[in-house]
N, C-alpha and C positions, 0 to 999 in steps of 0.2 A: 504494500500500500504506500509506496514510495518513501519508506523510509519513516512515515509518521506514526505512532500510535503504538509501536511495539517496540517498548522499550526505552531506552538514551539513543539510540540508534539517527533518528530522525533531529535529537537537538543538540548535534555535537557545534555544529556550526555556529549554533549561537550561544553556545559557551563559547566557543573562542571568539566569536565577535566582540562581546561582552567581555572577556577578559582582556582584550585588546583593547578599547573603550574605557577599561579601567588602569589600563597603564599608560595612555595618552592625555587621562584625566589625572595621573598623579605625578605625572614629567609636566606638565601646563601648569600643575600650583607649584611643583617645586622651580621652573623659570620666572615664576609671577612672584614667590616670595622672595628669591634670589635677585632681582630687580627693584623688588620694593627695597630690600635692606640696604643695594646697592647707591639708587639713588636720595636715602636716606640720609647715611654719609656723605655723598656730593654734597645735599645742601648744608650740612653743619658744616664744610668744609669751607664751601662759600660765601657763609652765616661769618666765620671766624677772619675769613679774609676780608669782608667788608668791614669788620669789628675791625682790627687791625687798623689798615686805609684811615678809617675814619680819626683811630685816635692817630694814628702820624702824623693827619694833617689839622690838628687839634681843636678837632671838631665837639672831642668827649671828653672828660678828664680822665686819668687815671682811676682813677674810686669807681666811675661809671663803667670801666673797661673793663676790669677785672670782676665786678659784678656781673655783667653782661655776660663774661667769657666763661664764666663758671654756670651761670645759666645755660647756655648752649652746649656746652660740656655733658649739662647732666651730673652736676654735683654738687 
C-alpha cells in the first residue's frame, strides 16, 4: 500500500526531514546568538571609543569618564 500504514516503513522520510529541520533550526540560533554576542561587543567597543574622543577633547571631565566607563564596562 505504498509504503503507508504498515509499520515505520512508510514514515522514515519524515523523520529524516524532521530531523534535518531540526539541525538547520539549531545551526540558525546558534549563528543568531553568535552574532548577537558579537555585535554586542562592537558596540561597547565603540561606546568606549566615543567615551575616550570625547574626554580628549574635553568635552567631559575626568569624574564623568571614569563613571561612564565603568558603566559600559558593566561594573
Amino acid at each position: 500500500m505504498c509504503g503507508f500504514g504498515f509499520g515505520y516503513a512508510g514514515w522514515w522520510p519524515w523523520m529524516i526531514l524532521r530531523m534535518g529541520l531540526g539541525i538547520v533550526i539549531t545551526i540558525g540560533f546558534v549563528i543568531w546568538i553568535t552574532r548577537l554576542v558579537r555585535d554586542y561587543g562592537y558596540n561597547r567597543k565603540h561606546a568606549i571609543e566615543l567615551l575616550d574622543e570625547k574626554f580628549a577633547n574635553g568635552e567631559i571631565g575626568e569624574e564623568e569618564y571614569m563613571q561612564k566607563k565603568k558603566i559600559i564596562k558593566g561594573k
